[in-house]
N, C-alpha and C positions, 0 to 999 in steps of 0.2 A: 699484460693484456690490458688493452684501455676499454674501460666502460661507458657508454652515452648514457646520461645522466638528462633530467627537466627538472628546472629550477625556477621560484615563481618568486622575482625578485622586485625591488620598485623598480620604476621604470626610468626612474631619472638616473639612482642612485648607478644602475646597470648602465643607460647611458654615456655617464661621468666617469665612469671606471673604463668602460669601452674605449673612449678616448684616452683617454691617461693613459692604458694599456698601447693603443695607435702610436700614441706620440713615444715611447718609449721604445717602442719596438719589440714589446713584450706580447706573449700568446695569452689570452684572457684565463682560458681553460689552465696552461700550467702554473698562471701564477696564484689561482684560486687552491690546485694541488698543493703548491709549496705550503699555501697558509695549511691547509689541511695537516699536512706531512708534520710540518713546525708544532700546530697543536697538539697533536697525539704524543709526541717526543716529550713536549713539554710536561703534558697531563703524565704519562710512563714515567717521567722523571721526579713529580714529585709525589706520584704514589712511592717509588722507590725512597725516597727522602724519607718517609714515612715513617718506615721500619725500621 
């Protein structure tokens, strides 16, 4: 299930990623997911490390 989300970003930093996004052919919304996704694996991963 996807959720609508509001995010209060700068305005250029958004702009410059929008494009970079365009030119690549990539969807802004799932590549902001991946990093998300990639984070939490990561952070899981070195709680696990831990122990």
């Amino acid at each position: 299930m996807k959720k609508r989300v509001t995010l209060s970003l700068e305005s250029k930093i958004y702009d410059d990623f929008q494009k970079y996004c365009d030119e690549e052919g990539w969807v802004l919304s799932r590549k902001v997911e991946i990093w998300m996704q990639n984070f939490l694996e990561e952070l899981k991963s070195k709680k696990e490390s831990k122990k």
